[in-house]
DRENVEXZA-970926 format. One record per residue (C-alpha): residue number from 1; residue in three letters; z negated, y, x negated. Coordinates in nm, 2 decimals. Layout:
N
@num=NUM residuo=ALA pz=Z py=Y px=X
...
//
This chain:
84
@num=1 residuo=UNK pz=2.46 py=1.58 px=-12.55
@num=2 residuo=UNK pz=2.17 py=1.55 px=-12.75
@num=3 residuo=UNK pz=1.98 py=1.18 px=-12.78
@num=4 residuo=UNK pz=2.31 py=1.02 px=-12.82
@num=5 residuo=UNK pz=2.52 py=0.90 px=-13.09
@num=6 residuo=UNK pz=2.88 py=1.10 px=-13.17
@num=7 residuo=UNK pz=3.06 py=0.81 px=-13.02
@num=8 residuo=UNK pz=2.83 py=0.79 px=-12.67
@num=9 residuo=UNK pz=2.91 py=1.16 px=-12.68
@num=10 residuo=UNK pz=3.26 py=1.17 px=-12.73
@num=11 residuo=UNK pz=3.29 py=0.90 px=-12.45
@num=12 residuo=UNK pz=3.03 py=1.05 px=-12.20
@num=13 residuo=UNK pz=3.21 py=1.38 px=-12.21
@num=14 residuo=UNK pz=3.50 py=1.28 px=-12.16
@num=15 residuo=UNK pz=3.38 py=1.08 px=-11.82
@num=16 residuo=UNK pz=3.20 py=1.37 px=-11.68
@num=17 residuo=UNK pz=3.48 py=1.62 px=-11.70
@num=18 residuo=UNK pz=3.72 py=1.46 px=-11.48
@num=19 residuo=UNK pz=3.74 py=1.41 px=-11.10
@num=20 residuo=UNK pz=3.74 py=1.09 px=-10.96
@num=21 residuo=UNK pz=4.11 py=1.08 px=-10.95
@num=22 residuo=UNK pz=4.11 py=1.09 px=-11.30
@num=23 residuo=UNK pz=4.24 py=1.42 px=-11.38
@num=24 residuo=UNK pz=4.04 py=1.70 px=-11.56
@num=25 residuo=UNK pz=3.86 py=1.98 px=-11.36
@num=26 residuo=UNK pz=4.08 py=2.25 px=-11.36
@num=27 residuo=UNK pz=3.77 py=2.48 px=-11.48
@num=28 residuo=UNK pz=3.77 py=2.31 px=-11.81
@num=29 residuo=UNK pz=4.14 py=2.38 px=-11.90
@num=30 residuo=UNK pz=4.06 py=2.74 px=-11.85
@num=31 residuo=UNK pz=3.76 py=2.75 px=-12.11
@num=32 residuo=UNK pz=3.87 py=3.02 px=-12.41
@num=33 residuo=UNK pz=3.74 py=2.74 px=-12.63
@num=34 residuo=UNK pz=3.92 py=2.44 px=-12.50
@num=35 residuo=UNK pz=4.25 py=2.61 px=-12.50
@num=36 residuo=UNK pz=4.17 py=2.71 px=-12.85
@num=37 residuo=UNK pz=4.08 py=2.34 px=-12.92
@num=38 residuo=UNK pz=3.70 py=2.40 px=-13.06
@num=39 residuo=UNK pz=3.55 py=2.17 px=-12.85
@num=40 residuo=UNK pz=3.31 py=1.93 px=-13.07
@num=41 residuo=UNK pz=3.09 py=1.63 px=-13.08
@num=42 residuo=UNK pz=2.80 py=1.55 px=-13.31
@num=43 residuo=UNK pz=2.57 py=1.29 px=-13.35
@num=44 residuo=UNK pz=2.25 py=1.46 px=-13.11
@num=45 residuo=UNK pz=2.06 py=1.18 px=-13.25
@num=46 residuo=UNK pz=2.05 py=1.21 px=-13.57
@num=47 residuo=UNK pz=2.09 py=1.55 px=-13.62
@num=48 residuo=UNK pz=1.94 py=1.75 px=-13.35
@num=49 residuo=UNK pz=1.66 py=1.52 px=-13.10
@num=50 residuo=UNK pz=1.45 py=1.45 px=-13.40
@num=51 residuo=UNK pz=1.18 py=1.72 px=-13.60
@num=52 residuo=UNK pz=1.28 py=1.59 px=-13.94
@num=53 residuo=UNK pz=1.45 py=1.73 px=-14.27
@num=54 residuo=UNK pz=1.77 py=1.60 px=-14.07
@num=55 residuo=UNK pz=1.78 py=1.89 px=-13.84
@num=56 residuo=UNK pz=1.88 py=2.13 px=-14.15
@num=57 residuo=UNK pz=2.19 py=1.87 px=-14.19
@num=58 residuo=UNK pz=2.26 py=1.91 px=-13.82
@num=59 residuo=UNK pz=2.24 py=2.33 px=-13.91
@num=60 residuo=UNK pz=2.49 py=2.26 px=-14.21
@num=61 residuo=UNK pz=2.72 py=2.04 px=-13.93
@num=62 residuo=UNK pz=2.70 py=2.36 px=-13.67
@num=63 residuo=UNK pz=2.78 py=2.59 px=-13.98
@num=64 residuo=UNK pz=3.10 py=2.35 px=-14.04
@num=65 residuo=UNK pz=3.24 py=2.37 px=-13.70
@num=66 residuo=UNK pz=3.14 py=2.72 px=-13.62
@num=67 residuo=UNK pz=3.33 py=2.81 px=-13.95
@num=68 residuo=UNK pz=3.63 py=2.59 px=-13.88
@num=69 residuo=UNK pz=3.58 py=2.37 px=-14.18
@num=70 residuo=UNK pz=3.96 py=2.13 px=-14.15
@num=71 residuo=UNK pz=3.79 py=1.81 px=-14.23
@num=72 residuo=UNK pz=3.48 py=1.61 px=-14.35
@num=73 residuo=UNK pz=3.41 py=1.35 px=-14.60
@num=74 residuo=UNK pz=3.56 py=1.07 px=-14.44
@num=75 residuo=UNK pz=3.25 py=0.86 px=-14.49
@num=76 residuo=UNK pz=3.01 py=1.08 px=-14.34
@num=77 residuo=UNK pz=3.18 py=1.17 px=-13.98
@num=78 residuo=UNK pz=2.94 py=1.42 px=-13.85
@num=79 residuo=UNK pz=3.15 py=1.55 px=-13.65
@num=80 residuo=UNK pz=3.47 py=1.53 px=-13.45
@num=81 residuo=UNK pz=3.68 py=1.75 px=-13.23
@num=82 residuo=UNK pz=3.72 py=1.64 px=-12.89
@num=83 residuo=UNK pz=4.08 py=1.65 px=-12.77
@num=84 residuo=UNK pz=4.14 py=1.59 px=-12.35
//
């Protein structure tokens, strides 16, 4: 989601992809990407919702997960993979 912060987006996504019993959609289990656990939340804020020389970090953050870079400077957090 891009405007929010990577922990409003971890938390927002997981709201909206369950039903109101509480259970995930059953179309979101069945995403290639979810079953291969490469779903990923970033920090839209700072890196994407803004024309500044940050968008060419958010690039470098894309490149990271797209590539399946293991881990991140624990200071920075850029990025985190969202497990359901």
């Amino acid at each position: 989601f891009c405007g929010f912060d990577l922990e409003r987006c971890e938390a927002d996504t997981r709201k909206i992809l369950m039903d109101q019993q509480g259970e995930h959609y059953a179309w979101w289990s069945q995403l290639r990407a979810v079953r291969d656990g490469r779903v990923f939340c970033t920090d839209g804020n700072q890196y994407f919702s803004r024309p500044s020389h940050q968008l060419v970090d958010g690039i470098g953050v894309l490149a990271q997960v797209m590539h399946g870079v293991p881990r991140q400077d624990a200071s920075e957090r850029r990025w985190t993979r969202l497990t359901l």
